[in-house]
SERO-4910 file (N, C-alpha, C, O; in steps of 0.05 Angstrom, whole numbers):
BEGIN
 pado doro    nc1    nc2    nc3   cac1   cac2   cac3    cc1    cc2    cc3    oc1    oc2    oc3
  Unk    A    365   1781   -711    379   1764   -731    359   1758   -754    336   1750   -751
  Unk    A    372   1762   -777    353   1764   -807    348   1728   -805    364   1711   -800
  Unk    A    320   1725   -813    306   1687   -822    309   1684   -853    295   1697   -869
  Unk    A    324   1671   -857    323   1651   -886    317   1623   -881    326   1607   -865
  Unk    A    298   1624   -901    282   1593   -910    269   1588   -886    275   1564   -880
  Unk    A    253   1599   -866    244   1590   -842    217   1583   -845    200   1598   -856
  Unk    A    215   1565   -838    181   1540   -842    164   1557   -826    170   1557   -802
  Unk    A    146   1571   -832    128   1591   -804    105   1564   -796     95   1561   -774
  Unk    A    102   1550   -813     81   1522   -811     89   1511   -793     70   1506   -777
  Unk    A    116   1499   -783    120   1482   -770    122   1497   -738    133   1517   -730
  Unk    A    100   1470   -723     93   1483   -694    118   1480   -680    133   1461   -682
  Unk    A    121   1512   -658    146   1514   -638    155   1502   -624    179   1499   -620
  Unk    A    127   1488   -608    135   1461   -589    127   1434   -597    106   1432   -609
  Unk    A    139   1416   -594    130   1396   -604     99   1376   -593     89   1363   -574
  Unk    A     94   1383   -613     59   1371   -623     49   1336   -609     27   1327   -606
  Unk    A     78   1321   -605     72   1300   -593     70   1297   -562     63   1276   -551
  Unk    A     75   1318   -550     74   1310   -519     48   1332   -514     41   1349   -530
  Unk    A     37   1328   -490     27   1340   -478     33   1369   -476     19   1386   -487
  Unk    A     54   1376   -462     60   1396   -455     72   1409   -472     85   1428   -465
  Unk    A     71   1402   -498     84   1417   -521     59   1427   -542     60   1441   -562
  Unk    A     33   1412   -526      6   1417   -548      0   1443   -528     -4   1465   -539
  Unk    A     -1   1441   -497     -7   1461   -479     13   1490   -479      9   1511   -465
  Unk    A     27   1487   -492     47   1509   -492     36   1524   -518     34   1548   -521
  Unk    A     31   1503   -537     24   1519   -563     -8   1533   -559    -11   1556   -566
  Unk    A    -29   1521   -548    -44   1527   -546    -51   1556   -524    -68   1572   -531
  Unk    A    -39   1558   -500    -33   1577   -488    -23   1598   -507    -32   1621   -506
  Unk    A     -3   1590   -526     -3   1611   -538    -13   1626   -550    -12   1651   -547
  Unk    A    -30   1611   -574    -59   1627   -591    -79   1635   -573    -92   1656   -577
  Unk    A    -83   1623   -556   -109   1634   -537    -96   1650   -518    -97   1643   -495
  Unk    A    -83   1670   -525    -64   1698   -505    -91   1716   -505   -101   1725   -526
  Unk    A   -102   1719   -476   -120   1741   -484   -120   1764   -491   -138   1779   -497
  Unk    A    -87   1767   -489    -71   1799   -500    -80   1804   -527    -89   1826   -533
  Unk    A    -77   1784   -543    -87   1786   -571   -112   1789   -580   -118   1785   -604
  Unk    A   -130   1797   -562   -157   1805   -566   -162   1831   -570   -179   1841   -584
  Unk    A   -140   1843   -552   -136   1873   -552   -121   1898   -572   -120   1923   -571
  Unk    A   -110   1871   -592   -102   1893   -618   -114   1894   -643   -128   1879   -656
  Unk    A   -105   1921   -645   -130   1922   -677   -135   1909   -699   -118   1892   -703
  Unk    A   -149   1911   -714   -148   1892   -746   -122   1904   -751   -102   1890   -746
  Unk    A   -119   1923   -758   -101   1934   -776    -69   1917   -764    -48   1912   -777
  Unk    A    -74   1914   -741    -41   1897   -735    -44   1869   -727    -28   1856   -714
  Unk    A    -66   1862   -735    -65   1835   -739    -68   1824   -778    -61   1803   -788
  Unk    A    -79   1843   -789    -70   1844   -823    -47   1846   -816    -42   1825   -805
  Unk    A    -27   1860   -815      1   1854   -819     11   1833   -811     26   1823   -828
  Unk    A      9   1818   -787     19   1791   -777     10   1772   -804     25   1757   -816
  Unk    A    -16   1777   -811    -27   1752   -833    -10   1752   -862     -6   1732   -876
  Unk    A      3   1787   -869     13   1799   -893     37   1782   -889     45   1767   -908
  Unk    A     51   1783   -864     77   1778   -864     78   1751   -861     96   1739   -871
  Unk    A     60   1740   -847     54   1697   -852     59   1690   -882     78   1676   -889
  Unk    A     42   1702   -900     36   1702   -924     67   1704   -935     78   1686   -947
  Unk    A     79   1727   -929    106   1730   -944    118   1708   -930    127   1696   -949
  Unk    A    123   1695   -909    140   1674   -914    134   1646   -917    150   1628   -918
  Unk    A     99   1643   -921     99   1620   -935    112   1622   -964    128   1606   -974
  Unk    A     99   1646   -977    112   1644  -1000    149   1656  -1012    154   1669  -1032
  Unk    A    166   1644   -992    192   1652   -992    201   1668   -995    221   1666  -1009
  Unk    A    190   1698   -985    192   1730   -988    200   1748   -964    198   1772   -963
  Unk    A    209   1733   -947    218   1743   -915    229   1767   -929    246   1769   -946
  Unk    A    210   1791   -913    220   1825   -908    246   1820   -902    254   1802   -888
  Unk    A    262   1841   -915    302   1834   -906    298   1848   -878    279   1864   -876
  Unk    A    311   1843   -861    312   1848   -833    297   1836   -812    306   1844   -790
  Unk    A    279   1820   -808    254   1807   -802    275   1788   -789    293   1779   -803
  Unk    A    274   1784   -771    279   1758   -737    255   1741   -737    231   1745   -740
  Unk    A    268   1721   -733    250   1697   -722    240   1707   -700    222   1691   -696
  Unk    A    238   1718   -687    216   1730   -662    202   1736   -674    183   1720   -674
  Unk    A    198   1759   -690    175   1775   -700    159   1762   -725    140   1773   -736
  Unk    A    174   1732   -734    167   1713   -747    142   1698   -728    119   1691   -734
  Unk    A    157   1695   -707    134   1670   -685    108   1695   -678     87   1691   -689
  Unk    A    109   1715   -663     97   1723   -664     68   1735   -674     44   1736   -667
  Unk    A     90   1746   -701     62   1739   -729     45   1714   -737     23   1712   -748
  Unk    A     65   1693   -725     49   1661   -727     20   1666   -697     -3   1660   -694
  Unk    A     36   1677   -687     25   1674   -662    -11   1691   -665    -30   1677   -661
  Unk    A    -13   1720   -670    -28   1737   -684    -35   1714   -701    -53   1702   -689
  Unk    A    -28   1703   -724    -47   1696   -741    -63   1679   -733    -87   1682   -738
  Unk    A    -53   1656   -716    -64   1635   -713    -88   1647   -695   -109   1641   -708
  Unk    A    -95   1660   -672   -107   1665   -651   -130   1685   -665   -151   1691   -652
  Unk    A   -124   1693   -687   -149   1713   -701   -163   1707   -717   -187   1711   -716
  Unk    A   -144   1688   -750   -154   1677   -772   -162   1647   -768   -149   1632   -753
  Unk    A   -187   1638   -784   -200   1620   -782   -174   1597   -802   -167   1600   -825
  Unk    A   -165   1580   -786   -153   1557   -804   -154   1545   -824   -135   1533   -834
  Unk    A   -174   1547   -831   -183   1536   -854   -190   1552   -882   -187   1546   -906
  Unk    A   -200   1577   -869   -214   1592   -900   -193   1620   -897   -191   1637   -914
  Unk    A   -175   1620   -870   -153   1645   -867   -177   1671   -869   -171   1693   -878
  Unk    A   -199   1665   -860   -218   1699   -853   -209   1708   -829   -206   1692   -811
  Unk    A   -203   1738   -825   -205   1733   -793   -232   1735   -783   -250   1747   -795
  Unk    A   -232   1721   -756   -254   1709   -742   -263   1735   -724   -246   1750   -714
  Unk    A   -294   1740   -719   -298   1758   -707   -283   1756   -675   -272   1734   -669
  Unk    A   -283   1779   -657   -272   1790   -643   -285   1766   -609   -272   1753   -593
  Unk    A   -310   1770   -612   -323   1754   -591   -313   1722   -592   -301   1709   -575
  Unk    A   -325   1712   -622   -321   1677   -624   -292   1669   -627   -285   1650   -640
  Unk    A   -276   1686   -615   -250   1681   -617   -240   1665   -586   -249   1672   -565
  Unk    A   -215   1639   -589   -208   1623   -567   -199   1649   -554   -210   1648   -532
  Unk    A   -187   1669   -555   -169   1690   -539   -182   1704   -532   -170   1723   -522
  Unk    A   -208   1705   -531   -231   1717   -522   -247   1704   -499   -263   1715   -484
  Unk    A   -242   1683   -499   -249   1666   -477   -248   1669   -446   -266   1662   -430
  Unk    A   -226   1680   -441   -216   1683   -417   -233   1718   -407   -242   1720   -384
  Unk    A   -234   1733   -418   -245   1754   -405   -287   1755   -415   -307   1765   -405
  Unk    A   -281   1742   -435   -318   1738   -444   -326   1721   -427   -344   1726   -411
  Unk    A   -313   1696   -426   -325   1677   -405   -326   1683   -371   -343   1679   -353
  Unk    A   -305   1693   -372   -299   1706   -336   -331   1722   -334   -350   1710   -324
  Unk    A   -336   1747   -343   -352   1760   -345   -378   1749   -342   -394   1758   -326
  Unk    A   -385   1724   -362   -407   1719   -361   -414   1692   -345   -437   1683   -344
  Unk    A   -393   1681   -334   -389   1658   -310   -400   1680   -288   -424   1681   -283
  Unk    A   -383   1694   -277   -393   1721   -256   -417   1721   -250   -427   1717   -228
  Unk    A   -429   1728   -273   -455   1732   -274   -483   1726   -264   -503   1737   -254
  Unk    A   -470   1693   -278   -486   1661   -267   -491   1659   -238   -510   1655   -223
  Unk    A   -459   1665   -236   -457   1658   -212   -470   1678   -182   -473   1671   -158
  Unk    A   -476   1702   -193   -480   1721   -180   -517   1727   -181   -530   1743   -166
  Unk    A   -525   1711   -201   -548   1724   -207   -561   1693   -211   -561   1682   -233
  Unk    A   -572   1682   -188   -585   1654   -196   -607   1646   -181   -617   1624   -180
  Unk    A   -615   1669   -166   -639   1669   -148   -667   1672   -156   -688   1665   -144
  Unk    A   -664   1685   -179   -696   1688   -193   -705   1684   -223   -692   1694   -241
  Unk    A   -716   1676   -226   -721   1664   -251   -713   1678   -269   -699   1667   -287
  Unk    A   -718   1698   -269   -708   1724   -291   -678   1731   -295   -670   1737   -318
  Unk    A   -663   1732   -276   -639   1730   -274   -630   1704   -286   -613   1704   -304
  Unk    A   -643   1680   -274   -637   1654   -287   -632   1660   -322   -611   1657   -335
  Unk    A   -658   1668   -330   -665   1661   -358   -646   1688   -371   -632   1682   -390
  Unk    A   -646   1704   -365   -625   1727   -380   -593   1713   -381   -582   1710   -404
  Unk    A   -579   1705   -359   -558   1699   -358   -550   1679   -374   -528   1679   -387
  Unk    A   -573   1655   -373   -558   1627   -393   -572   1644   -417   -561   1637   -438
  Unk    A   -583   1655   -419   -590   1664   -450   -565   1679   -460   -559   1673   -483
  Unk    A   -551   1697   -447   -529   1709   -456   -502   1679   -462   -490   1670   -482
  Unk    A   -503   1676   -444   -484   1649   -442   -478   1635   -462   -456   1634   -473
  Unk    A   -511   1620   -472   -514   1604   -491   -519   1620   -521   -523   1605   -541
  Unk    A   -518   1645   -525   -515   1654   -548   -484   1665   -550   -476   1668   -573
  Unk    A   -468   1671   -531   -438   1666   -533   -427   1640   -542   -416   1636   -563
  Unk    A   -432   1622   -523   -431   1591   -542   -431   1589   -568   -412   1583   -583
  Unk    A   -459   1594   -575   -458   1588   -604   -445   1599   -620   -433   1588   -639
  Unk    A   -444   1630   -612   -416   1651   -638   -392   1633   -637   -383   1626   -659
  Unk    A   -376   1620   -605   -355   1622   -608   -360   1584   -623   -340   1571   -626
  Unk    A   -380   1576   -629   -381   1555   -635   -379   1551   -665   -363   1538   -678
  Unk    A   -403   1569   -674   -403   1574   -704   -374   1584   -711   -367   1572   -731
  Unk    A   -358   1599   -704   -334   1612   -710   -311   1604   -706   -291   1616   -714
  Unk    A   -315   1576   -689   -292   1554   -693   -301   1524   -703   -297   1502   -693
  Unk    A   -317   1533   -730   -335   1508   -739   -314   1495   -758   -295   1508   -768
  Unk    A   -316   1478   -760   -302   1459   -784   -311   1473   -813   -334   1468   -821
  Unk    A   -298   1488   -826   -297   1497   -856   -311   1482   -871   -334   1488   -878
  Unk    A   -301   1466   -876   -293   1445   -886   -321   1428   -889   -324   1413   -908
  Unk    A   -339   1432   -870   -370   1415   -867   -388   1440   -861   -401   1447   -841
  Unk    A   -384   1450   -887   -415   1475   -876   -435   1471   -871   -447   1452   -881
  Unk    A   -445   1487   -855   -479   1487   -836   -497   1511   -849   -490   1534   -853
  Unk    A   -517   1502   -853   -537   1526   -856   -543   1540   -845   -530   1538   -824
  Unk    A   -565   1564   -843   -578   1586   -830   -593   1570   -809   -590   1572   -785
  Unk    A   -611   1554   -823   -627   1537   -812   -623   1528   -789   -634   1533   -768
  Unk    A   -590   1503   -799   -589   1491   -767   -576   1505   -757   -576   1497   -734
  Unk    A   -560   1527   -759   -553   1540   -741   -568   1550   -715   -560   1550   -692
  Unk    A   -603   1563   -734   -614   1563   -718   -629   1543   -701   -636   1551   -679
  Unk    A   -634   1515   -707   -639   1492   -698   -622   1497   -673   -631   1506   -651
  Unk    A   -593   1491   -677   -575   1487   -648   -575   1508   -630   -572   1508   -606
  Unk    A   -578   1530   -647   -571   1551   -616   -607   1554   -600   -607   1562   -577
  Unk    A   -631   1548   -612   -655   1545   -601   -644   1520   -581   -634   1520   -558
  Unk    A   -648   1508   -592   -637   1476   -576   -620   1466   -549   -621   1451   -530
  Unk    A   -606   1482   -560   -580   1482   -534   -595   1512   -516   -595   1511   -492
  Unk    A   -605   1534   -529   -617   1552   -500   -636   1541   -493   -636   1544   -468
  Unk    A   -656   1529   -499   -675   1518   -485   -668   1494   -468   -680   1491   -446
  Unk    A   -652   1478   -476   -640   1459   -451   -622   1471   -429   -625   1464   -406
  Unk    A   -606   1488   -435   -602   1509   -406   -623   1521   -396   -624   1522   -372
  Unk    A   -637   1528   -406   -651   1549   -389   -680   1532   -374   -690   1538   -352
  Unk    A   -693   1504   -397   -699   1481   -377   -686   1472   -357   -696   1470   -335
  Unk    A   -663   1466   -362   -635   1454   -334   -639   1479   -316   -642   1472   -292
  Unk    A   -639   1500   -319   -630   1524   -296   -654   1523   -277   -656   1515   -254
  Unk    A   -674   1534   -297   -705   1534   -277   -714   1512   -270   -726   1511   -248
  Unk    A   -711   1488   -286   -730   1467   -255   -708   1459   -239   -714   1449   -218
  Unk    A   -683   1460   -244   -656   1459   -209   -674   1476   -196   -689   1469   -178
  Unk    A   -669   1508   -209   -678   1523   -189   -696   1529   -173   -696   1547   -156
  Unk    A   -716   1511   -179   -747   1506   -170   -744   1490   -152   -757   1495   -131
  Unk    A   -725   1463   -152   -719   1449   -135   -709   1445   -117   -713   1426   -100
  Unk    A   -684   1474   -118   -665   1470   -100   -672   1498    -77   -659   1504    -58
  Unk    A   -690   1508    -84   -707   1541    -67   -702   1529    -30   -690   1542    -13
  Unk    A   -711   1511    -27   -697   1492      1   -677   1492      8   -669   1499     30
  Unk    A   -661   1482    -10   -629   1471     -2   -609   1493      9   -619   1516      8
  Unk    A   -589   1491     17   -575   1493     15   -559   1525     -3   -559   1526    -28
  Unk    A   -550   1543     10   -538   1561    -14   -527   1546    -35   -532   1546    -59
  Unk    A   -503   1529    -17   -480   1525    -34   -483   1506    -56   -470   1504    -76
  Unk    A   -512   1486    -45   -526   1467    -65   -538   1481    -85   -532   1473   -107
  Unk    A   -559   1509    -86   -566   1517   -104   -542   1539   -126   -548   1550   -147
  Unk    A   -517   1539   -113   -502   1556   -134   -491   1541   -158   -480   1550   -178
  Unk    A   -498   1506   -152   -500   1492   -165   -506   1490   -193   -491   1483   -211
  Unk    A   -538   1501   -196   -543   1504   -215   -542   1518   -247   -555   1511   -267
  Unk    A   -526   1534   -243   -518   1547   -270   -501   1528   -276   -508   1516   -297
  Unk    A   -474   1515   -263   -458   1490   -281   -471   1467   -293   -464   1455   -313
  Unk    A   -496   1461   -275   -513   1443   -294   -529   1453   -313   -538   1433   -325
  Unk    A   -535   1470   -320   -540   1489   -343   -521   1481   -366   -523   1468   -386
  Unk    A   -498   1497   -351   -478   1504   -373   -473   1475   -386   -476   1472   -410
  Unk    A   -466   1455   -372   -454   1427   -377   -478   1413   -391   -472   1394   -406
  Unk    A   -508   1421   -388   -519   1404   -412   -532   1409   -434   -547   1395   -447
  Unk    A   -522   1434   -437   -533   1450   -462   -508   1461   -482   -512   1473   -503
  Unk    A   -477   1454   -468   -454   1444   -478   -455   1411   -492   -443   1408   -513
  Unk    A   -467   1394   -483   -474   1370   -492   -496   1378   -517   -488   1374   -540
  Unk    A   -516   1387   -514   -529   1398   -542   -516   1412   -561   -514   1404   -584
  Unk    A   -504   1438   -552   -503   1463   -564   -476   1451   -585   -479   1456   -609
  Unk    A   -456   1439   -580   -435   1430   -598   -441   1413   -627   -437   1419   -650
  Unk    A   -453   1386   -611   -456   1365   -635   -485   1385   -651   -486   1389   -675
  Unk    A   -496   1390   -641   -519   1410   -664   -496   1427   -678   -490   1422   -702
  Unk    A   -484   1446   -664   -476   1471   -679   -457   1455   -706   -457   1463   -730
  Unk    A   -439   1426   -696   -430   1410   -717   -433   1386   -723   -417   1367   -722
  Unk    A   -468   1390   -734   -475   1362   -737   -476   1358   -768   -490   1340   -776
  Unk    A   -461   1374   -789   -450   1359   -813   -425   1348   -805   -418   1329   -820
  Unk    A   -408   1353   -787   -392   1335   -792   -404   1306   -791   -406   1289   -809
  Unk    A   -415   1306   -754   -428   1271   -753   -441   1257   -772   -442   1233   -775
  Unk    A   -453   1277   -785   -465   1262   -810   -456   1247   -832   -465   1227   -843
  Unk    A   -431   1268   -838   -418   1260   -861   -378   1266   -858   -359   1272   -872
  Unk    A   -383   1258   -833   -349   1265   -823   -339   1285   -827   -349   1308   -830
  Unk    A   -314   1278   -826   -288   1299   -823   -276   1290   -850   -284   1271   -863
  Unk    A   -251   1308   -857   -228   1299   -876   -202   1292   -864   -185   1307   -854
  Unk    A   -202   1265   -868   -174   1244   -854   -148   1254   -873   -147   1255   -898
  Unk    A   -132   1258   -858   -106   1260   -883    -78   1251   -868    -77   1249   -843
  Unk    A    -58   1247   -883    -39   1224   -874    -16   1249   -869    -21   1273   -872
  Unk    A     11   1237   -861     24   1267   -842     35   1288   -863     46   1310   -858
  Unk    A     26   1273   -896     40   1296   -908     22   1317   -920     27   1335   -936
  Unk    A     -2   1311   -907    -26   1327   -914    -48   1313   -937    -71   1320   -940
  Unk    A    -39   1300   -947    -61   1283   -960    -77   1273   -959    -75   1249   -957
  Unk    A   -108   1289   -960   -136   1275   -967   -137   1241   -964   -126   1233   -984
  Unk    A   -146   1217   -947   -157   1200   -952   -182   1196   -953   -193   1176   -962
  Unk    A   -191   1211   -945   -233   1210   -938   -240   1220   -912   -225   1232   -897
  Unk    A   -266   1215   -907   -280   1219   -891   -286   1205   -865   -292   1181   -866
  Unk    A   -285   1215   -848   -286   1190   -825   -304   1198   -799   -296   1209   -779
  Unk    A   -335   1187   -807   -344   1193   -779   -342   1186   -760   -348   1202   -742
  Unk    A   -335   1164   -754   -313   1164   -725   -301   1180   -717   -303   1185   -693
  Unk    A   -285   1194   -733   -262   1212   -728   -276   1234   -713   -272   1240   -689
  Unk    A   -297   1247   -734   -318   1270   -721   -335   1262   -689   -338   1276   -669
  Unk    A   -343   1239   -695   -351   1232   -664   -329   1235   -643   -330   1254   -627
  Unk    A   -312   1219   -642   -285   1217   -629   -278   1249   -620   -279   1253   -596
  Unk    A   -271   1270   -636   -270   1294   -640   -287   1320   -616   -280   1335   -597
  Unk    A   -320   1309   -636   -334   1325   -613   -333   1318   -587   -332   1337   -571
  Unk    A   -334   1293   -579   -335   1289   -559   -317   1297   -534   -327   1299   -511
  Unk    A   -284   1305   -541   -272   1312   -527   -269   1340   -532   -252   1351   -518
  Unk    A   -288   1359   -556   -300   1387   -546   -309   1392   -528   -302   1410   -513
  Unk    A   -337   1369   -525   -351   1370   -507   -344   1367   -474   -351   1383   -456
  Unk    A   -332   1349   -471   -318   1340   -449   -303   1363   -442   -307   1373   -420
  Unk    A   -285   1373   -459   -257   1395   -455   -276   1432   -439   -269   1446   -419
  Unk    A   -296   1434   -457   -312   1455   -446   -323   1455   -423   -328   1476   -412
  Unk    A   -328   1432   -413   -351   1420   -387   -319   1421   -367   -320   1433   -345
  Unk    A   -298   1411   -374   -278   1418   -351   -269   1446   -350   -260   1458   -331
  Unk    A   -270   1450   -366   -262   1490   -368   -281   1510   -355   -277   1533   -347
  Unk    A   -302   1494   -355   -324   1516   -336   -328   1508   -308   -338   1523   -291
  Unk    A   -318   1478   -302   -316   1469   -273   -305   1487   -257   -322   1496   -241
  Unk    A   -278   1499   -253   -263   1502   -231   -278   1535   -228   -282   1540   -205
  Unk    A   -282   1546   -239   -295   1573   -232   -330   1566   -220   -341   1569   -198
  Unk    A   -336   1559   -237   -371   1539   -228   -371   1518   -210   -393   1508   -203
  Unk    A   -359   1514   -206   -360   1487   -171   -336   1483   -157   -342   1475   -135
  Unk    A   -318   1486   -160   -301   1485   -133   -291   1516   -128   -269   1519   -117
  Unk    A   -303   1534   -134   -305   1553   -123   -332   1572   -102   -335   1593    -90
  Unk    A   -343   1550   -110   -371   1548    -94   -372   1551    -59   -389   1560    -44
  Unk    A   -352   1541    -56   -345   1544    -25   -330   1572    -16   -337   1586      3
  Unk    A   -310   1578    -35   -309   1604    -26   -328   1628    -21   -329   1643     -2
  Unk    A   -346   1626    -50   -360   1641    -45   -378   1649    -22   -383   1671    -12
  Unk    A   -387   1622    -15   -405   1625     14   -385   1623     29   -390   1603     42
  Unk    A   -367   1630     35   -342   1627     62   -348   1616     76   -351   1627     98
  Unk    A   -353   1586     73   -353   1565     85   -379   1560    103   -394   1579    103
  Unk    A   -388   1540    117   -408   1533    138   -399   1524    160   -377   1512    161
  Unk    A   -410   1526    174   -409   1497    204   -432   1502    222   -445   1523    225
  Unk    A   -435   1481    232   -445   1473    255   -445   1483    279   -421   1484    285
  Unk    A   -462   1493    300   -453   1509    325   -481   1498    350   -501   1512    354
  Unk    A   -475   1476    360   -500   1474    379   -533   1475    364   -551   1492    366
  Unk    A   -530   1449    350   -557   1456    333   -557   1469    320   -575   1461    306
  Unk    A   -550   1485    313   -558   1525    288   -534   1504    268   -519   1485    272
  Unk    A   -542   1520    246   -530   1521    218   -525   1545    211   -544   1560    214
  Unk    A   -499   1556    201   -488   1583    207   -478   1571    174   -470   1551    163
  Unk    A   -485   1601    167   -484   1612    136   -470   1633    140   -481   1650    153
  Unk    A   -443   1638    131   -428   1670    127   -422   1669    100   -416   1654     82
  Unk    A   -428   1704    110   -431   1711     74   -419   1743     80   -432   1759     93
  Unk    A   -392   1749     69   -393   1780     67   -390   1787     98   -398   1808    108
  Unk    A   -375   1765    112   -354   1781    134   -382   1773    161   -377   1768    184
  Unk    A   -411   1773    149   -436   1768    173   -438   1738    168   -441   1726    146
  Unk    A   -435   1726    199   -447   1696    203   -484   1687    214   -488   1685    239
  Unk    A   -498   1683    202   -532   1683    208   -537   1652    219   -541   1633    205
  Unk    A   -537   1651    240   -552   1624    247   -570   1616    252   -580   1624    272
  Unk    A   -588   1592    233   -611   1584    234   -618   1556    253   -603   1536    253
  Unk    A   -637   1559    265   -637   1542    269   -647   1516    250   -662   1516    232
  Unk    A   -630   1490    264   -632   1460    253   -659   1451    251   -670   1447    229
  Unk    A   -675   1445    279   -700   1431    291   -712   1455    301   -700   1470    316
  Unk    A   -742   1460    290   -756   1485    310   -760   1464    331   -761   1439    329
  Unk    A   -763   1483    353   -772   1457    377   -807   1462    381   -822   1466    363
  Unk    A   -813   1460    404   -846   1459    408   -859   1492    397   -851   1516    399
  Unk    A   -876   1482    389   -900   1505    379   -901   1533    400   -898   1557    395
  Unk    A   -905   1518    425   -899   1542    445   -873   1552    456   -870   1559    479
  Unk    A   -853   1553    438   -825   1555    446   -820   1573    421   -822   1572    397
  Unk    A   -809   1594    444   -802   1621    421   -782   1612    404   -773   1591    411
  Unk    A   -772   1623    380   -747   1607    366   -736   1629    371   -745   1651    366
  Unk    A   -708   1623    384   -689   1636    392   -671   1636    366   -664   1615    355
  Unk    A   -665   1662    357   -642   1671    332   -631   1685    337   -639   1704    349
  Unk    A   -606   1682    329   -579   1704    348   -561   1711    308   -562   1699    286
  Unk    A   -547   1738    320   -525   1739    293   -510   1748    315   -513   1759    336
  Unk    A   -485   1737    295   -449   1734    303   -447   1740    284   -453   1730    263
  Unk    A   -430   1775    293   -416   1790    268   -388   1795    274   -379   1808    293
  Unk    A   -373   1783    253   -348   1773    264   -333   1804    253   -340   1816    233
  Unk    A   -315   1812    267   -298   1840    262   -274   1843    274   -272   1853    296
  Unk    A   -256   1836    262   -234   1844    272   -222   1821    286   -205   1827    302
  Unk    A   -229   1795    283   -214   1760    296   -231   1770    312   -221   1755    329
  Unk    A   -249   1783    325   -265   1773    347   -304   1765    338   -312   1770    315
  Unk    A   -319   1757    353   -340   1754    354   -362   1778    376   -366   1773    400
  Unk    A   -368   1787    369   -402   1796    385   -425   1783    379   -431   1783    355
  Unk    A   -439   1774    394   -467   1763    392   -490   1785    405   -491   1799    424
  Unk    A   -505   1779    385   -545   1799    393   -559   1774    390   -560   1757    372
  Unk    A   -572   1778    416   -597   1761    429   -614   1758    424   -625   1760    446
  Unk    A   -640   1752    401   -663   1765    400   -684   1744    404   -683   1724    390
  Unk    A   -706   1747    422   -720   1733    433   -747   1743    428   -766   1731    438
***
């Protein structure tokens, strides 16, 4: 069905509830839309363009209207309409971040591993940070580079002395440490990467779009639930998945039993006397049953 006079501006779901901000936002951040080329995401922007300026292609459906909203919004920067590189993009999130969460999570045993991984991490951060910066309050070369030094050096401080600390503990305590990484060099890496706004605010404007000023409140207010919003988005893959990975623990007659990968290793709790061999056994579980080896 052909669109006359159709507002492409005005958002699909409604902007005041919750679940009408989460519907829209699911939408631009489609990680499908990472996967098509410039060349058909210029056309989504060509064809935005024609119906802001009241030129709807004759034949053109409001589907392929939302759509193109949909493409534009998830590629072009809001403010200056560039499109945004491919990496610092929200729809990029979901398979860049998976990838390099994995990683963390996989590789946190040695210092080197430590320091490569939040280094990758935290220079992803910053692209997708710089690249969803406020227009509107430009940043220099400078602090750019200020924040992204800043925020990798407080991960990669946070990663290595956990990991120095936690060499004792616990698996499931030390897989710990990359989310505390990630979570306080997210507390740096933001308000640096946009610290003209705090300085000198944001632009307040009333519902019909009109300029009243500047409001650093607003910008504080703002970052803060960046900050916060990123630190819950990296939780549920970085700590309550923590238990799966080590497939759980328990207790067995003194021993502390660690399974990992289908094998259960039991350590013992208390060595007993100096002249008392330490008895260590593995239980390799196969098939719902158990076998035990003795070794003395």
């Amino acid at each position: 069905m052909a669109v006359s006079g159709f507002d492409i501006d005005v958002p699909r779901w409604d902007q005041s509830t919750f679940m009408g901000r989460l519907k829209h936002f699911a939408n631009i951040t489609d990680w499908r839309t990472a996967l098509l080329p410039d060349s058909r995401l210029d056309e989504a922007k060509a064809l935005v363009e024609s119906c802001r300026a009241g030129s709807v292609p004759p034949g053109t459906t409001e589907e392929q209207l939302l759509y193109a909203k949909k493409l534009y919004d998830s590629a072009f920067h809001p403010d200056t309409g560039d499109r945004m590189n491919l990496i610092g993009r929200m729809s990029f999130q979901v398979p860049g971040g998976m990838a390099i969460t994995g990683g963390m999570l996989q590789f946190y045993r040695t210092v080197p591993a430590v320091v490569f991984w939040q280094w990758v991490n935290q220079s992803f951060n910053a692209l997708v940070n710089y690249t969803n910066r406020n227009a509107a309050s430009p940043i220099t070369p400078n602090q750019i580079g200020v924040a992204y030094l800043t925020a990798t050096s407080t991960a990669l401080a946070t990663a290595v002395g956990l990991n120095f600390y936690t060499k004792r503990a616990p698996p499931l305590v030390a897989r710990w440490v990359p989310f505390a990484a990630v979570a306080s060099a997210n507390c740096v890496n933001i308000p640096m990467m946009r610290q003209q706004e705090l300085l000198n605010g944001i632009a307040v404007t009333d519902e019909n779009g009109n300029k009243l000023g500047h409001s650093k409140k607003a910008a504080v207010k703002g970052i803060t639930q960046v900050v916060i919003s990123r630190i819950t988005m990296a939780a549920p893959g970085m700590s309550t998945f923590q238990r799966f990975k080590e497939e759980g623990s328990c207790r067995l007659h003194g021993f502390h039993l660690v399974s990992l990968r289908g094998q259960c290793t039991i350590r013992l709790l208390q060595q007993g006397p100096m002249n008392t061999r330490t008895l260590a056994f593995l239980i390799i579980v196969q098939s719902g049953r158990a076998s035990e080896s003795f070794y003395r």
